[in-house]
C-alpha positions in Angstrom: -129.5 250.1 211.6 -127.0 252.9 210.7 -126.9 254.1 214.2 -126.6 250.8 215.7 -123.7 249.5 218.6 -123.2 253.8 219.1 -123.3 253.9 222.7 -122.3 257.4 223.6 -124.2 260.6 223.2 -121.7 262.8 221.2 -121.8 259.5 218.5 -125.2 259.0 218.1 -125.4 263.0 217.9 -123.0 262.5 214.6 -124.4 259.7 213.6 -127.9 261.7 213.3 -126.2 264.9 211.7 -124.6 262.6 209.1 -128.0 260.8 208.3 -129.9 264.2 208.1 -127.2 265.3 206.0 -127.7 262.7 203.2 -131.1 263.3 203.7 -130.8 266.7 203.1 -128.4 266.2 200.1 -131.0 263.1 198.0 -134.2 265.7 198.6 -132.1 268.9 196.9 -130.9 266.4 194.5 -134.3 265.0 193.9 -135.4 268.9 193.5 -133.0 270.1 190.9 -134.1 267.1 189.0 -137.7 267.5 188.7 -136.7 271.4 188.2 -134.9 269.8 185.0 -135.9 271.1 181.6 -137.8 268.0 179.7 -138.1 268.1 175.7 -142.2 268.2 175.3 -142.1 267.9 171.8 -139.7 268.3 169.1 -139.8 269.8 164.9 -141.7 272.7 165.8 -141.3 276.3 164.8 -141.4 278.9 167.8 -144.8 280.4 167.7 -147.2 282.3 169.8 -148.0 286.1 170.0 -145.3 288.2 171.6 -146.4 290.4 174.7 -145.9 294.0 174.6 -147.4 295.7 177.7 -145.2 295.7 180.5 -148.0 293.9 182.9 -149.3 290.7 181.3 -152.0 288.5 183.0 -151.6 284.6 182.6 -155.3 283.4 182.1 -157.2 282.4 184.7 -153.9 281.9 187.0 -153.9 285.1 189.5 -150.3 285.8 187.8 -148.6 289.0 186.7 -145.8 289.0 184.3 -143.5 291.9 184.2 -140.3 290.8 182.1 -138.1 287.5 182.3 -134.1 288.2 182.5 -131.1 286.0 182.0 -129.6 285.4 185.5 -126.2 283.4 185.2 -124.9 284.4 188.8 -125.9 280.9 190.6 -126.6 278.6 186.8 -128.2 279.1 183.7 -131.9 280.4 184.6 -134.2 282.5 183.4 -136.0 285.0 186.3 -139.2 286.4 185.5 -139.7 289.3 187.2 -143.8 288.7 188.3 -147.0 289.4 190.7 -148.5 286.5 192.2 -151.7 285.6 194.8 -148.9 284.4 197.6 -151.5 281.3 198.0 -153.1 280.7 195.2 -150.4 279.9 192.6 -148.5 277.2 193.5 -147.0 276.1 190.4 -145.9 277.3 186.8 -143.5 276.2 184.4 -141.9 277.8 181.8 -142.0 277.1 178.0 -138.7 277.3 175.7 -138.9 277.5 172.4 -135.3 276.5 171.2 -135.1 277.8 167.2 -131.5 275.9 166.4 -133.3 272.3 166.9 -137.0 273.4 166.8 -137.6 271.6 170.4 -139.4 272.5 173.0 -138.7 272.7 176.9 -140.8 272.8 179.8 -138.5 273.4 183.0 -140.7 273.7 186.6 -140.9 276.9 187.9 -139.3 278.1 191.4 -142.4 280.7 192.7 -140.3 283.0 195.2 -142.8 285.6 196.9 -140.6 288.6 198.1 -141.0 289.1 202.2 -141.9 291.7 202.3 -145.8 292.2 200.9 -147.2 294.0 204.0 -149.9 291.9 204.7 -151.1 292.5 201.1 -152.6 289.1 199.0 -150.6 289.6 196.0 -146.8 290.7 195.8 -144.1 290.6 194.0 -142.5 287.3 192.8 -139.5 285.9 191.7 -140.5 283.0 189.1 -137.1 281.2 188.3 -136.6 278.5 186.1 -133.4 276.6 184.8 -133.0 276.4 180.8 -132.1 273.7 178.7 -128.0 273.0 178.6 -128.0 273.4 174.6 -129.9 276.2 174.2 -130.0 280.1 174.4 -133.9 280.6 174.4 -134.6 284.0 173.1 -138.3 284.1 174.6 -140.3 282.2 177.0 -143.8 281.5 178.0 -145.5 280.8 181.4 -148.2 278.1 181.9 -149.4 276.5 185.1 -149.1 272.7 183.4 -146.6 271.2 181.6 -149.1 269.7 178.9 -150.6 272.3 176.0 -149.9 273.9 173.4 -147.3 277.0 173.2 -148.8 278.5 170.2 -151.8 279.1 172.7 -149.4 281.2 175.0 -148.0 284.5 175.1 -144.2 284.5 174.2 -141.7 287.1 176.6 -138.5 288.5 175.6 -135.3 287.2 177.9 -133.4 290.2 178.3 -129.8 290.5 179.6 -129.0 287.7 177.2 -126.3 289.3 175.9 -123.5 291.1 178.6 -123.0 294.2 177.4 -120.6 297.5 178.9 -122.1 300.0 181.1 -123.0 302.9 178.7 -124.0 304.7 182.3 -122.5 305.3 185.7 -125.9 306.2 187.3 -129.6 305.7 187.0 -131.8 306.5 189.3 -135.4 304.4 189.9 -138.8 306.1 190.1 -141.6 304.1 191.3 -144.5 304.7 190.8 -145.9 308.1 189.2 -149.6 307.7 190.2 -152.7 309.8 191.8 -152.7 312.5 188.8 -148.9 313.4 189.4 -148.3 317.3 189.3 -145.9 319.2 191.7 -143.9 320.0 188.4 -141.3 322.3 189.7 -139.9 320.0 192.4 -139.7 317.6 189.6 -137.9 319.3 187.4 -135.4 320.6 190.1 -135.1 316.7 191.5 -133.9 316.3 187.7 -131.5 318.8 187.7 -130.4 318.1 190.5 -129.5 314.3 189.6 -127.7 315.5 186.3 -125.7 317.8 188.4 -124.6 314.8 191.0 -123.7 312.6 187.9 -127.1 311.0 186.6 -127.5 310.1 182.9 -130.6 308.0 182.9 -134.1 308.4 185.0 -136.7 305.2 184.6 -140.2 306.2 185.6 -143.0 303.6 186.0 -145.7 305.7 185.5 -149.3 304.9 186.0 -150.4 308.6 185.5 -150.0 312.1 185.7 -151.2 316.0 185.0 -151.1 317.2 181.5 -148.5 319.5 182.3 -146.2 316.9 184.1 -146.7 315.0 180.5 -145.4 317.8 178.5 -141.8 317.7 181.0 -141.8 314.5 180.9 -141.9 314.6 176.8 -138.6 317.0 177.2 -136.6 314.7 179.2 -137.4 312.0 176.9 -136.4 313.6 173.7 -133.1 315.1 176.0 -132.3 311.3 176.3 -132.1 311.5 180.3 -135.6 309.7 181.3 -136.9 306.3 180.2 -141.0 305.9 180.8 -141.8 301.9 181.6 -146.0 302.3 181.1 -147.4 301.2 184.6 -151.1 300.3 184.3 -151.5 298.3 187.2 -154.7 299.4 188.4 -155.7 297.6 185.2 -155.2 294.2 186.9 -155.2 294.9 190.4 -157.5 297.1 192.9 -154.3 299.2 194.2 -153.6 301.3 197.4 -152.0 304.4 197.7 -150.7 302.9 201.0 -148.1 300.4 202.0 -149.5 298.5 204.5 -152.8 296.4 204.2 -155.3 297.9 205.5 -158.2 294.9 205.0 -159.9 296.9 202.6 -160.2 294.8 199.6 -157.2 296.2 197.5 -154.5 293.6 196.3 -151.0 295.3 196.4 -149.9 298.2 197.8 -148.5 301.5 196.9 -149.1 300.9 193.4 -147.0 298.0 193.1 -143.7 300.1 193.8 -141.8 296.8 195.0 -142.2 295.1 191.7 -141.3 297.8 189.8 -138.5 299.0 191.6 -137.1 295.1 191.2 -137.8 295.1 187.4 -135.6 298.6 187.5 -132.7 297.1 189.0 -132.9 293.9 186.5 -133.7 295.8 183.3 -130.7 298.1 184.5 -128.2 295.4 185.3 -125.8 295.0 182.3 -125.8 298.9 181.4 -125.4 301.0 184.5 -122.6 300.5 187.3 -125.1 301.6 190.0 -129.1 302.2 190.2 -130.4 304.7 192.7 -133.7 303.5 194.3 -135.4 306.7 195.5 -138.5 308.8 194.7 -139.1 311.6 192.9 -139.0 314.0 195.9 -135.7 312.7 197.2 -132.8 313.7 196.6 -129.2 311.8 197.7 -127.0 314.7 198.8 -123.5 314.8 199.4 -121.4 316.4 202.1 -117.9 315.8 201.9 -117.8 315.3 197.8 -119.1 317.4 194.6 -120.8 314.8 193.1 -122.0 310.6 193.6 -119.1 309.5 191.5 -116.7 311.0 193.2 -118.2 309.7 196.8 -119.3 305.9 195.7 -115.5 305.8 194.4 -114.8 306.9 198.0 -117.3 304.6 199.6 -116.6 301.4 197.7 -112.8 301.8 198.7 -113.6 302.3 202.7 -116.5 299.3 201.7 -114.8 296.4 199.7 -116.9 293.6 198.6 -120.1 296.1 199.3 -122.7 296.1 196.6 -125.4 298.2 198.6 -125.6 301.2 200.5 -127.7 302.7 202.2 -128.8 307.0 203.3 -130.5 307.8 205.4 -133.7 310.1 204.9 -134.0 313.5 206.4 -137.6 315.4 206.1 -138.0 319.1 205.0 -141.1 320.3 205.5 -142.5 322.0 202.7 -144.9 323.9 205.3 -141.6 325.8 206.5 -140.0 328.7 204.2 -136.8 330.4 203.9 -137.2 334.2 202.4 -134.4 332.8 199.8 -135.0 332.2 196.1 -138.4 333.3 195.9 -137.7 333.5 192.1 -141.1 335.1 190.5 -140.9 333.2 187.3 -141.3 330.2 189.0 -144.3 330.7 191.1 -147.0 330.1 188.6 -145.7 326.7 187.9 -146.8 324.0 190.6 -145.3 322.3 192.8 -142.7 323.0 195.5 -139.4 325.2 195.1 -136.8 323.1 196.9 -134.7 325.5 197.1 -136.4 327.8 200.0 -137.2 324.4 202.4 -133.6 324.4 204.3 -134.8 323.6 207.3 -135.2 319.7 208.6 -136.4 317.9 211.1 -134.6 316.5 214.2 -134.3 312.5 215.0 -137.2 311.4 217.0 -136.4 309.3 219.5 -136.9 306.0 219.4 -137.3 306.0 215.7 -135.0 304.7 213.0 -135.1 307.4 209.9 -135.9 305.5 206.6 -132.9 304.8 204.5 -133.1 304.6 200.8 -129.9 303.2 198.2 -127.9 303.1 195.9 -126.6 299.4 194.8 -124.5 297.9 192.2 -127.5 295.8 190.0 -125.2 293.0 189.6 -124.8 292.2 193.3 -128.9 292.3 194.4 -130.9 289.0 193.8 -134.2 291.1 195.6 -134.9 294.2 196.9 -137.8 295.9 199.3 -137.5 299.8 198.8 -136.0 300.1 202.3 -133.1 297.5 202.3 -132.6 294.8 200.2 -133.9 291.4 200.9 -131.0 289.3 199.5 -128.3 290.4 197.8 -124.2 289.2 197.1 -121.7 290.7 199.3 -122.6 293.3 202.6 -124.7 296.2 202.8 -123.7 299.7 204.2 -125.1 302.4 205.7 -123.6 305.8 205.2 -122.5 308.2 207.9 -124.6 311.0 207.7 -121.6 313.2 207.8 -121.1 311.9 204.2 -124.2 312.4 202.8 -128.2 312.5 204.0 -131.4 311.9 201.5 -133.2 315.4 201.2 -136.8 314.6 201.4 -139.0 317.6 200.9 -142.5 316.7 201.5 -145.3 317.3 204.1 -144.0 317.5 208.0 -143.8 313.9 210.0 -143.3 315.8 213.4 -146.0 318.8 212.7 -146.3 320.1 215.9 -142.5 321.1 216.2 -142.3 325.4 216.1 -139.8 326.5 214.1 -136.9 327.2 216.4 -136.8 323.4 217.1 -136.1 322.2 213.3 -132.3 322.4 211.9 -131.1 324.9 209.5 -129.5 323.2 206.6 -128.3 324.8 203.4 -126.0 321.8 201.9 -128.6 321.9 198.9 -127.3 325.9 198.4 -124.4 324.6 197.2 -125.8 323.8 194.2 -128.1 326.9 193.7 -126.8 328.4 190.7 -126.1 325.9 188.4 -129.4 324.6 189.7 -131.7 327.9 188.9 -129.7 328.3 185.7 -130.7 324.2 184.2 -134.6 324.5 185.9 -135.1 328.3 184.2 -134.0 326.6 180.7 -136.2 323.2 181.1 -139.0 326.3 182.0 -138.3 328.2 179.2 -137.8 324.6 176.4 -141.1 323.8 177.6 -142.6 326.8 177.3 -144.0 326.5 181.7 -142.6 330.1 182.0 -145.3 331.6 179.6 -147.9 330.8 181.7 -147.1 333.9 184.0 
């Protein structure tokens, strides 16, 4: 034996390290190999239907495919961004179609079900597989065998094939519009708002909305500042509106938001420096700088090597007015008028506020929408003192009077350059007339 004549404790504890080392070593080994693209078949021309819709469902297969991307950070793989049963699938492989040589690959699949699915059957999934050395596949396709025929299957777009520069400093992640979306005026000022702090680009994966929230969103589209990913997800799944499960009989929770918020940061990661994940009711504000450039230069110097951080979330009630900016042209448009809910409320004891973040794309492998789940490099939290996440919504603490919440007017700072932009998005689209 290996071990044998090893008389003393501290040897034989070695000797057993050393053997569950190799161990260790031969099984990875062994893995990576049978994770090794394998030529199927050879001469053929890449066929198969493209998908379009952003949510594609693999036959019979309880799988969800969102949009594959080129990772190079750890190898040449391809990650499809996906929904899976987190028992059912077990195994998938992916398809290359390789059009220099006209072979194709079939790699097996690593099925990596995020953590965090809150008891819910299906959640999001990280379906990596490694490519073929010699090839730059442009598409893929995802089966559960290895044997068939591609022509059968639907073929996916890699993107991030090619790097490209940032052509943005910010964009900022909304997931998801859902439940007939319409508190329009707090939209349009959360907008503004973002332009003002430094924002050039807003993706929205929207499963629906009110008529009139359509018509703004057309404007910011044709203004170039928001990007709509379609988000039909209630077409697959039975959805809940909450985030835990609640043994009810839905699949995924709050509309999917994990998923998309992890195709956001992927579809966002060669062309923005940093991606804001926050709703639409939040809004990341400053203290001690004018705008988000100006304080991530200032955080990623006191931070090196730091590719998230985190801010913390503050509630303002939307139950609890200030007298200011009651501005009469914008009371027949819904929704709620940020700018008269100054007042927040106080740390409960015991209880650790919610953070929400802004990351550099390039440095998060997965995220959850509080914290991500695994990511290059540390994560920070910000000082309140350097800037707090405005949340006006309905009260957590409802019972509080008024002389107990804090009065805080940071978001005033902004007020005329705010009632100036949301007055000419009223007036573009035409919300004003209503009156």
């Amino acid at each position: 034996m290996l071990c044998a004549g090893k008389k003393s404790y501290f040897a034989a504890a070695v000797c057993i390290i050393t053997v569950t080392s190799m161990l260790a070593v031969s099984y990875l080994r062994l893995q990576r190999l049978s994770h090794q693209p394998k030529v199927i078949q050879e001469g053929r021309r890449c066929r198969g239907k493209i998908a379009n819709s952003t949510i594609t469902a693999l036959k019979g297969n309880k799988t969800f495919i969102i949009s594959p991307y080129f990772d190079d950070r750890e190898g040449k793989v391809t990650r499809l961004i996906g929904i899976v049963h987190h028992e059912d699938v077990k195994q998938l492989y992916c398809w290359f179609c390789c059009q220099h040589n006209g072979k194709i690959y079939v790699s097996k699949a690593k099925i990596d079900v995020h953590s965090d699915r809150f008891g819910f059957p299906y959640g999001a999934a990280d379906i990596v597989c490694l490519e073929p050395e010699n090839c730059d596949p442009t598409h893929v396709s995802i089966h559960q065998s290895p044997h068939g025929n591609i022509d059968q299957l639907p073929r996916f777009e890699i993107k991030n094939r090619k790097a490209e520069t940032f052509s943005v400093d910010f964009t900022v992640c909304i997931s998801a519009m859902f439940g007939n979306y319409n508190n329009v005026l707090q939209f349009i000022q959360s907008m503004e708002m973002y332009k003002i702090l430094g924002v050039q680009k807003v993706v929205i994966y929207k499963n629906n909305c009110s008529h009139l929230m359509e018509k703004v969103l057309k404007f910011y589209i044709e203004e170039g500042t928001v990007e709509i990913i379609p988000w039909p997800i209630n077409s697959h799944l039975r959805v809940s509106s909450k985030w835990r499960f609640m043994q009810d009989g839905t699949h995924i929770g709050y509309y999917g938001q994990i998923t998309a918020l992890n195709d956001c940061i992927y579809r966002n990661m060669e062309r923005s420096k940093f991606v804001v994940l926050n709703d639409a009711d939040e809004i990341i504000l400053p203290l001690k700088h004018p705008n988000w450039k100006t304080m991530m230069n200032s955080l990623q110097e006191q931070n090196p090597g730091t590719g998230v951080f985190l801010f913390e979330n503050h509630i303002f009630p939307e139950t609890v007015s200030s007298r200011m900016f009651n501005i009469s042209s914008w009371n027949t448009v819904p929704g709620v008028n940020i700018l008269q809910h100054v007042y927040r409320e106080p740390d409960r004891k015991d209880v650790i506020n919610p953070r929400k973040m802004i990351v550099d794309p390039r440095k998060v492998i997965q995220t959850s929408v509080h914290s991500v789940l695994h990511a290059y490099g540390n994560s920070a939290k910000v000082p309140m003192d350097v800037a707090l996440i405005y949340h006006c919504r309905k009260a957590l603490q409802r019972d509080l009077p008024r002389e107990s919440l804090i009065r805080d007017t940071t978001l005033w700072r902004y007020n005329s350059s705010l009632i100036m932009n949301v007055n000419k998005v009223l007036s573009q689209t035409m919300l004003q007339a209503q009156k």
